[in-house]
KEKE-3310 file (N, C-alpha, C; in steps of 0.2 Angstrom, whole numbers, plus 5000, padded with zeros to 4 digits):
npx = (5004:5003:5008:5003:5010:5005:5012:5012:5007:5002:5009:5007:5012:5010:5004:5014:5024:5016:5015:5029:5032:5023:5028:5043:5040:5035:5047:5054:5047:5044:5032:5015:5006:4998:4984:4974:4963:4964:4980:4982:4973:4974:4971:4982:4995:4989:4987:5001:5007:5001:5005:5017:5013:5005:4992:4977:4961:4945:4943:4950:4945:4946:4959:4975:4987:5002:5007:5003:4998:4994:4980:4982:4972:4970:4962:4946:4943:4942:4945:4957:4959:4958:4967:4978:4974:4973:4987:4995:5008:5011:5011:5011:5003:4997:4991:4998:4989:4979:4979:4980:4968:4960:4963:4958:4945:4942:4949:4938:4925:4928:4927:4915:4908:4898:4904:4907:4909:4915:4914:4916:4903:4903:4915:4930:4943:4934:4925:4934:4941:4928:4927:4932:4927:4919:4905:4890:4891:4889:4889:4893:4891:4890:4884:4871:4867:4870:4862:4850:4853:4852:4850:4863:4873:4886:4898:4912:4921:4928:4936:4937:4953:4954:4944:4938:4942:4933:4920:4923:4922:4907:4901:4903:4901:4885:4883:4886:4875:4867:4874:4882:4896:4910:4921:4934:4944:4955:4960:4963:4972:4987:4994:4981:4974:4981:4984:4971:4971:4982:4975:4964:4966:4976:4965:4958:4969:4971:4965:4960:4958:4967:4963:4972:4971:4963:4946:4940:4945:4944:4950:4954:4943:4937:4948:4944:4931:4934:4941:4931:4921:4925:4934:4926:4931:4935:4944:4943:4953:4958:4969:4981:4975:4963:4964:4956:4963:4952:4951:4959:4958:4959:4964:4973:4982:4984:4981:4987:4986:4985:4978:4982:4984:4988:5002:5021:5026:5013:5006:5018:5015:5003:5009:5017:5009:5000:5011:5014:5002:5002:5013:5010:4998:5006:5012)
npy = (4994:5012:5025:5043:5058:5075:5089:5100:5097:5099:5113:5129:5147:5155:5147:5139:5151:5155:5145:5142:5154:5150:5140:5143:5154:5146:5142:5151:5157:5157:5161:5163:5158:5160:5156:5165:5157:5141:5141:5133:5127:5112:5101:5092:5098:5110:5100:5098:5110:5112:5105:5110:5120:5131:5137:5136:5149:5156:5166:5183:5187:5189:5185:5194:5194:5189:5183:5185:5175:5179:5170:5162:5163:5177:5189:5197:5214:5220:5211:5213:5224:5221:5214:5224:5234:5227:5223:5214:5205:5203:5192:5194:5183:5182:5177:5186:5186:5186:5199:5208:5206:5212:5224:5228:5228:5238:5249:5250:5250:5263:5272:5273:5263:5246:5232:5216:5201:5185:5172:5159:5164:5159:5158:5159:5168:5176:5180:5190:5196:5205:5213:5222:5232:5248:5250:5240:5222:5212:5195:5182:5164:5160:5161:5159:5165:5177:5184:5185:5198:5214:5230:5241:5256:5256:5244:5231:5219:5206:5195:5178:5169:5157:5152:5146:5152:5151:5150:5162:5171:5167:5176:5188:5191:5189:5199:5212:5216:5222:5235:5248:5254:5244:5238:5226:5215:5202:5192:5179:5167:5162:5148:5140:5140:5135:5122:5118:5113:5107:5096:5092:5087:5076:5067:5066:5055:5047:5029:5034:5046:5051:5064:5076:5080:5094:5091:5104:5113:5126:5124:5113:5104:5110:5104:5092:5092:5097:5086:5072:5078:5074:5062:5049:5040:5048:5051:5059:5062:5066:5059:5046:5034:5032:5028:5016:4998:4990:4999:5000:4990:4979:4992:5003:5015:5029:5045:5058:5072:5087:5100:5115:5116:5107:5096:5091:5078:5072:5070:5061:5052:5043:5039:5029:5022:5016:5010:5000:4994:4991:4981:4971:4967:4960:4951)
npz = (5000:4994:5003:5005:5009:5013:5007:5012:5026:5043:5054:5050:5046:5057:5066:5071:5075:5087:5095:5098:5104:5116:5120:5125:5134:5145:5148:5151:5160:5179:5187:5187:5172:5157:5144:5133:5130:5122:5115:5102:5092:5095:5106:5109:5107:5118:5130:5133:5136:5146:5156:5159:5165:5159:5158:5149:5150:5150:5153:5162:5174:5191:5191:5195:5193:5183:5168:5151:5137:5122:5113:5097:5085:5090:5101:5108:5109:5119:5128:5128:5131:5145:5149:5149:5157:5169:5170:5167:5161:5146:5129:5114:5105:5092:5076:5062:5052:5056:5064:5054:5048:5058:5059:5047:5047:5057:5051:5042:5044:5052:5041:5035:5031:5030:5037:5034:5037:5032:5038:5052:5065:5079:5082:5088:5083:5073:5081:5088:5079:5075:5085:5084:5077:5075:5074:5069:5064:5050:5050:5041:5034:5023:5003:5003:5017:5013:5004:5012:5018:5020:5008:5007:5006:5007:5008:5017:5014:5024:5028:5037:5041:5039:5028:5016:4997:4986:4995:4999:4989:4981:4989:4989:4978:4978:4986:4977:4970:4979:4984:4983:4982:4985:4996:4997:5008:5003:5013:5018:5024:5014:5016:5021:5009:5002:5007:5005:4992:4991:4997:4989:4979:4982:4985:4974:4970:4977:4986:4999:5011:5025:5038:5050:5064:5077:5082:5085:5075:5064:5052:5050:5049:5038:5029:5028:5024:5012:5007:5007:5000:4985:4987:4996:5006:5019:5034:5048:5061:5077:5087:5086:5091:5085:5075:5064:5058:5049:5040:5028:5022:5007:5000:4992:4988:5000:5005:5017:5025:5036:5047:5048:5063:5069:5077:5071:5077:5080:5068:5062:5073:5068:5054:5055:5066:5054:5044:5053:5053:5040:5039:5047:5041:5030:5034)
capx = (5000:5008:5007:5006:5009:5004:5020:5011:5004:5003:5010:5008:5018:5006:5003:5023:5026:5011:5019:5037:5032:5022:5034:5047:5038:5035:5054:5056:5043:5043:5028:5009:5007:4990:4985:4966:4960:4966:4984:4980:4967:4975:4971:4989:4999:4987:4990:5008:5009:4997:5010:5022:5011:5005:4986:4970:4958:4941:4941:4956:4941:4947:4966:4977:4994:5005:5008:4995:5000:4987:4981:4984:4967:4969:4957:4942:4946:4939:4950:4966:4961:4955:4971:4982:4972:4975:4993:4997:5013:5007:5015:5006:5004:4990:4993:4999:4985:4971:4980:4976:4959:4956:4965:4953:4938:4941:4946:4931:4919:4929:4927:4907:4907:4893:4906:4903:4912:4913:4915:4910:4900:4905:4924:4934:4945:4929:4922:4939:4937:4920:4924:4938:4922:4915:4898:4886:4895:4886:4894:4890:4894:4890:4880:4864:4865:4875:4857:4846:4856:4847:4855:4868:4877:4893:4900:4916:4920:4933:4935:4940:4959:4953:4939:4940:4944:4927:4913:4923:4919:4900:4897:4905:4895:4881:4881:4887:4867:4864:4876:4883:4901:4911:4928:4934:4949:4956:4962:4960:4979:4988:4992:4976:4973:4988:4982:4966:4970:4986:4971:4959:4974:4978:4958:4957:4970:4970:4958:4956:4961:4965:4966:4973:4970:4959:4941:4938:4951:4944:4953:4956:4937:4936:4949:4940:4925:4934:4941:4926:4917:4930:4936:4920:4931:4940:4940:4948:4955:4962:4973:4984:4972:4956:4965:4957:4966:4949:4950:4966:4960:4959:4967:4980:4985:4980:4983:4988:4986:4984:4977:4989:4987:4992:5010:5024:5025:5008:5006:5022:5013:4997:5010:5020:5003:4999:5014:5014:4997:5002:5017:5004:4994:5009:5012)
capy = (5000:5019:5031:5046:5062:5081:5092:5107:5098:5102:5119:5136:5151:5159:5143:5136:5157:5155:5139:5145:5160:5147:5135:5148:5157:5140:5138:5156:5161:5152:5161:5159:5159:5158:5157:5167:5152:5135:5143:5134:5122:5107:5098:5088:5105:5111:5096:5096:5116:5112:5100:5112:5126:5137:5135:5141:5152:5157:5175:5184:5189:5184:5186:5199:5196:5184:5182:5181:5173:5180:5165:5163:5166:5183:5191:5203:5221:5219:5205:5212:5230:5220:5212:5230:5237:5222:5224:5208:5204:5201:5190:5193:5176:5183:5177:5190:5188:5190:5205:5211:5206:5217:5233:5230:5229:5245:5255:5249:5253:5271:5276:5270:5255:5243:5226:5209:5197:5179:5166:5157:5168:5160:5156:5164:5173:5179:5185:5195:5201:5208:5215:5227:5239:5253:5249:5233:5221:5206:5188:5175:5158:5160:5167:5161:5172:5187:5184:5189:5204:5223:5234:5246:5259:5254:5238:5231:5212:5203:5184:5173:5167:5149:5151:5146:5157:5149:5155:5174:5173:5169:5180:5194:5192:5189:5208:5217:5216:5227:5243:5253:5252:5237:5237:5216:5212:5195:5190:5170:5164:5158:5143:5135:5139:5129:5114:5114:5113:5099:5089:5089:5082:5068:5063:5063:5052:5041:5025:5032:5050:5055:5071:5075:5086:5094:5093:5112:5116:5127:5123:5106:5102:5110:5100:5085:5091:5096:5078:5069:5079:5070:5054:5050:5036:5049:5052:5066:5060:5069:5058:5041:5031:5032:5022:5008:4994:4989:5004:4999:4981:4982:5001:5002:5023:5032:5051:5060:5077:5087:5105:5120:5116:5098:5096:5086:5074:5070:5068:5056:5044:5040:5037:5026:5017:5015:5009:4995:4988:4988:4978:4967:4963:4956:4942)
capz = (5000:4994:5008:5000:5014:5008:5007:5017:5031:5049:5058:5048:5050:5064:5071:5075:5078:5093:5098:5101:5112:5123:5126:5128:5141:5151:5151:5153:5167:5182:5189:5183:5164:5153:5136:5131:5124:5118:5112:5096:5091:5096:5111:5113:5111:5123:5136:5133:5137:5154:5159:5160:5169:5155:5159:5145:5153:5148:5157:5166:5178:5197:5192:5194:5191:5179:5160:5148:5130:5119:5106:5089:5085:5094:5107:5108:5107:5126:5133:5126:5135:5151:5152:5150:5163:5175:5172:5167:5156:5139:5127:5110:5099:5087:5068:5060:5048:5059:5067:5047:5048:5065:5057:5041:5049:5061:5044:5035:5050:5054:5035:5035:5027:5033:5038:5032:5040:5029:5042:5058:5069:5087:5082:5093:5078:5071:5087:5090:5071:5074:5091:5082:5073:5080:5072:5070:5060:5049:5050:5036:5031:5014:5000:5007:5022:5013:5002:5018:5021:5018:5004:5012:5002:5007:5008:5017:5014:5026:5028:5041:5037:5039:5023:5008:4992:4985:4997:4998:4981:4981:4996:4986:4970:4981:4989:4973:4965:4983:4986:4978:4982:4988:4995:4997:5008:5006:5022:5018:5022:5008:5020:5022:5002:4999:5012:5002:4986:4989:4999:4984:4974:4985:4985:4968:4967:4981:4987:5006:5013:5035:5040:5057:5066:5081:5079:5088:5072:5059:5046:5050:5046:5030:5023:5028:5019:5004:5004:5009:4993:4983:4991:5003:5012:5020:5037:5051:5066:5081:5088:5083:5093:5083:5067:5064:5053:5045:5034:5025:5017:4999:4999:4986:4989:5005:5005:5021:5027:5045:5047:5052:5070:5069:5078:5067:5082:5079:5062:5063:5076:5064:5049:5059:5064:5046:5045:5057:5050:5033:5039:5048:5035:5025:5037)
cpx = (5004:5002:5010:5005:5008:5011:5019:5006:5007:5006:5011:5011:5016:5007:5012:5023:5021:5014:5024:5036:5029:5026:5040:5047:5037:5040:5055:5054:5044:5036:5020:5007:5002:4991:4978:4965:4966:4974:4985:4974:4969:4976:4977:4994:4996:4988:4997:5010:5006:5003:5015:5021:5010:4999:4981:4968:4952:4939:4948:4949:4943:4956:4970:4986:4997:5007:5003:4998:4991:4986:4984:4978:4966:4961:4952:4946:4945:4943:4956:4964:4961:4962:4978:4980:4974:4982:4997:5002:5009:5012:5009:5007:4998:4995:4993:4995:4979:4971:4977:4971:4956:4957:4960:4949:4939:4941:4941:4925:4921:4930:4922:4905:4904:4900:4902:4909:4912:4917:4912:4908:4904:4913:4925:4940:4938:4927:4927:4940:4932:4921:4928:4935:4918:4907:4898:4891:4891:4891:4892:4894:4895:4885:4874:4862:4866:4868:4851:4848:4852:4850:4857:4871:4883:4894:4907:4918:4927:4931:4940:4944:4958:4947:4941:4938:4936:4920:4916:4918:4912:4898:4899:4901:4890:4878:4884:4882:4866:4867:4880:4889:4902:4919:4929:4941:4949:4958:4963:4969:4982:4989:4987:4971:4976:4988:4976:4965:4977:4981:4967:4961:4973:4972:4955:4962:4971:4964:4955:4961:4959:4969:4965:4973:4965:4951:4936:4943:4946:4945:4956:4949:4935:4943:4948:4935:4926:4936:4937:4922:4919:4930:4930:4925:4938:4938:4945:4947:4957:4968:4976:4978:4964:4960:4964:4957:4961:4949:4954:4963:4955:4960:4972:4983:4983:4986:4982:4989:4984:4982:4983:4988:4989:5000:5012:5025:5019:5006:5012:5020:5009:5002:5015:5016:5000:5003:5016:5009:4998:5008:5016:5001:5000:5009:5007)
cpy = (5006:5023:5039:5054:5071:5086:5098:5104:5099:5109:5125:5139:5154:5156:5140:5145:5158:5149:5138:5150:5155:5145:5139:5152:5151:5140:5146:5161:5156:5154:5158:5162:5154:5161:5161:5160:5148:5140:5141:5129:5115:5103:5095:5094:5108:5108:5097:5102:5117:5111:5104:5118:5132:5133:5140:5141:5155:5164:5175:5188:5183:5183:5194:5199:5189:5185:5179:5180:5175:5173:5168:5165:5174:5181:5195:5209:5223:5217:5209:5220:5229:5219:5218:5232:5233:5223:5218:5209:5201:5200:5188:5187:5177:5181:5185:5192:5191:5194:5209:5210:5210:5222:5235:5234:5235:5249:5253:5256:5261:5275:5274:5267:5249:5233:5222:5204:5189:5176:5162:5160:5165:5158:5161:5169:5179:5184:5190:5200:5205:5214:5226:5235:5242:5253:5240:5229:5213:5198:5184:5169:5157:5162:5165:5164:5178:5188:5189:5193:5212:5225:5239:5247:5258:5246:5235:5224:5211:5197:5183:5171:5163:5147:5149:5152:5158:5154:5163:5175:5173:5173:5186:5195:5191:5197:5211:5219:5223:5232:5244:5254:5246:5237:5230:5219:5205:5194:5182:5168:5161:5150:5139:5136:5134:5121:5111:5110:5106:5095:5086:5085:5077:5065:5063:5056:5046:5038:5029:5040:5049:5061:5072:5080:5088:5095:5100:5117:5116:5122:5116:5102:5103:5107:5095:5085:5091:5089:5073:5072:5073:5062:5051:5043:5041:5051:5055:5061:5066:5066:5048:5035:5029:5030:5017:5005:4994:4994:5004:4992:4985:4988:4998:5009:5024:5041:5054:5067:5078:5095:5108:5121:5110:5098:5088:5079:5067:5065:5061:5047:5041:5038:5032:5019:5015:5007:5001:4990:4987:4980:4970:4961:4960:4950:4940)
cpz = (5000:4999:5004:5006:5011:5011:5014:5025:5040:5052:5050:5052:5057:5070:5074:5078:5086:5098:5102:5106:5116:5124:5125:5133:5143:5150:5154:5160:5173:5187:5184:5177:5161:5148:5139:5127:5125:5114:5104:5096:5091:5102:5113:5115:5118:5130:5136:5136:5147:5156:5161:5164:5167:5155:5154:5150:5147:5149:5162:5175:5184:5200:5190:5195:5185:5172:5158:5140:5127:5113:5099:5086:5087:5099:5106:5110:5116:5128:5133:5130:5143:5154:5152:5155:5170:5177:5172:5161:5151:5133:5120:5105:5094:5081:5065:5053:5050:5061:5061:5049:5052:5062:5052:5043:5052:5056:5041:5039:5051:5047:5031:5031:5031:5032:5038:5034:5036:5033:5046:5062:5078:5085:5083:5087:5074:5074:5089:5083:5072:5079:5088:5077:5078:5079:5071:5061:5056:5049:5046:5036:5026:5010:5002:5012:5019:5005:5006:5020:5017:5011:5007:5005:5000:5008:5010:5018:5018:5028:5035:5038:5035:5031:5017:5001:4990:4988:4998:4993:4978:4985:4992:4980:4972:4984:4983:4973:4973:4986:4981:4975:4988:4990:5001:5002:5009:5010:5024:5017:5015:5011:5021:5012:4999:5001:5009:4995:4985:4992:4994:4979:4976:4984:4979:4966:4971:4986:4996:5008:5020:5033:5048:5061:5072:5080:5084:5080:5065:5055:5045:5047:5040:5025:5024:5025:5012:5002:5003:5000:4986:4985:4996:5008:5014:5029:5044:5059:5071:5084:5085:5086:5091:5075:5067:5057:5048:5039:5030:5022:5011:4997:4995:4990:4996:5007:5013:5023:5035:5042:5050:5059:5072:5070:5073:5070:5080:5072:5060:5065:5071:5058:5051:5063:5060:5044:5047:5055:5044:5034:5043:5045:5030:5028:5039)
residu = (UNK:UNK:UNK:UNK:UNK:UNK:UNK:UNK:UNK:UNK:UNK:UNK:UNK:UNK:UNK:UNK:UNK:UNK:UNK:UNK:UNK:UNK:UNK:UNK:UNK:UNK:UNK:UNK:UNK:UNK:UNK:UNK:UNK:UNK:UNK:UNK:UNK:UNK:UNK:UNK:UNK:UNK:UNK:UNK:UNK:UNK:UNK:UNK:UNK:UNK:UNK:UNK:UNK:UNK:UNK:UNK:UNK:UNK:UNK:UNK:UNK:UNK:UNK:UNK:UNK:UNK:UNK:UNK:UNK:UNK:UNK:UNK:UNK:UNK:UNK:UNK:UNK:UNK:UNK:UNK:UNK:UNK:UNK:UNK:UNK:UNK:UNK:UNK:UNK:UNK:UNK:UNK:UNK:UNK:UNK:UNK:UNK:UNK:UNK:UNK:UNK:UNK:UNK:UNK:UNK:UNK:UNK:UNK:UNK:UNK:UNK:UNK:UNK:UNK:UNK:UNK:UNK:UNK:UNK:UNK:UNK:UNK:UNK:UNK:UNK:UNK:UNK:UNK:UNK:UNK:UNK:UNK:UNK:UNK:UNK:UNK:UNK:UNK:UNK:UNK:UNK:UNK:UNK:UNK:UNK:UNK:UNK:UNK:UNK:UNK:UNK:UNK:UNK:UNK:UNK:UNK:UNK:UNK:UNK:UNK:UNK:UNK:UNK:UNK:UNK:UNK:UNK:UNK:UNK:UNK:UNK:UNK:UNK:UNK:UNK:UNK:UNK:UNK:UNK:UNK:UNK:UNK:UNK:UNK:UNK:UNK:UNK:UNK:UNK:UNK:UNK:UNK:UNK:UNK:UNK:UNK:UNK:UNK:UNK:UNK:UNK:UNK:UNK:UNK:UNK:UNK:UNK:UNK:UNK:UNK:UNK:UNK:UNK:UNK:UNK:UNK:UNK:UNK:UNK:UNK:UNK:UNK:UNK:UNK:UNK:UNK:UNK:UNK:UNK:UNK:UNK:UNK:UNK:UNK:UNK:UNK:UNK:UNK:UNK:UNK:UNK:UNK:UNK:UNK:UNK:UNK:UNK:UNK:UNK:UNK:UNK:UNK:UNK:UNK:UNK:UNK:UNK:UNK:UNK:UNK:UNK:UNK:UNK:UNK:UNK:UNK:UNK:UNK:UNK:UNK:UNK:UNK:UNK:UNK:UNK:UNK:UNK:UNK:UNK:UNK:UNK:UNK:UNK)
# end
């Protein structure tokens, strides 16, 4: 059986550059040291950084001293003043593209352009995206909601990093027909553009795709669904302990991907278990 593993997968630039400052500060801090969230969307990273005494938190409400690592996802325009005010060390890990997408949306909104957000409404990127306008901000999933929307003069489009190129582009041609002017930024990493477009690949060409990754992870889902659309025996794990052998008899190829919060580690074990059943089945 050919294992065939996609070039770009697991850790983006944002994602390893978030990953470095945490566990550099747990070597570096010896006091108490927090992430805003899940540091990135990968449940083992996340245990591996507990372990060490770098605890996520849901609210800095109750503390008042320590280090706070802001996620990768960023924070609300709220959180990130709460935690200035408190007087906490602040160790920022925002992707450097969602920092883009907050500056947008503030210039759209403070040069009266009715914000459109193309993504997912309770994702924490999203929700720190939104928080960054000084007016009401709409959120869509796709051009059936950006259908239901009013006609507004202005129009300012930003995307969730983690979206696909695809729905920017019907939700944009979707509100042309209703204002008058439109100014788009794309904001869709090139990163998860490139993770989508090698995964369609491999599930055109191979009898069985995994994709690894955390299932709180954006961008780990949509490329399970873009290879499921393709491949339908394709199927997204979290961690190495959810592969079972029966899905490898009579496979010939099996194409392997992980989203950009997937540690290298991780993606190593499952090919590794692969590995071991293909070597199985021969004897």
């Amino acid at each position: 059986m050919e294992i065939k593993l996609a070039k770009h997968a697991g850790f983006c630039f944002g994602v390893k550059r978030a990953t470095q400052i945490a566990f550099s500060a747990a070597e570096a801090h010896s006091g108490s040291t927090y992430t805003m969230g899940p540091i990135i969307h990968s449940p083992q990273v996340v245990g591996r950084l507990a372990e060490l005494g770098v605890k996520p938190l849901d609210s800095l409400d109750g503390l008042d001293s320590g280090t706070v690592i802001i996620r990768s996802h960023g924070v609300t325009k709220g959180e990130m003043s709460q935690a200035v005010d408190k007087g906490f060390e602040i160790l920022d890990a925002t992707c450097p593209f969602v920092t883009k997408a907050q500056q947008y949306v503030k210039t759209l909104a403070d040069e009266g352009y009715s914000v459109v957000v193309v993504g997912e409404a309770d994702h924490p990127e999203v929700m720190g995206i939104v928080s960054y306008s000084s007016t009401p901000v709409h959120v869509v999933s796709g051009d059936d909601e950006a259908l239901l929307l009013p006609r507004m003069k202005k129009i300012g489009v930003v995307a969730q990093t983690t979206q696909s190129f695809e729905t920017l582009k019907h939700v944009v041609d979707s509100l042309l027909p209703v204002c008058a002017e439109m100014r788009v930024y794309n904001t869709i990493c090139d990163a998860t553009s490139v993770r989508q477009r090698e995964a369609m690949d491999m599930a055109r060409e191979c009898d069985l795709m995994l994709v690894i990754g955390g299932y709180n992870s954006a961008n780990t889902r949509r490329l399970a669904e873009v290879c499921a659309e393709i491949q339908p025996l394709t199927h997204h794990i979290e961690s190495v302990d959810q592969v079972d052998g029966s899905w490898f008899d009579g496979i010939a190829s099996v194409g392997v991907t992980a989203g950009a919060s997937t540690p290298k580690w991780l993606i190593d074990e499952v090919l590794e278990r692969i590995n071991a059943l293909v070597a199985d089945k021969k004897d």
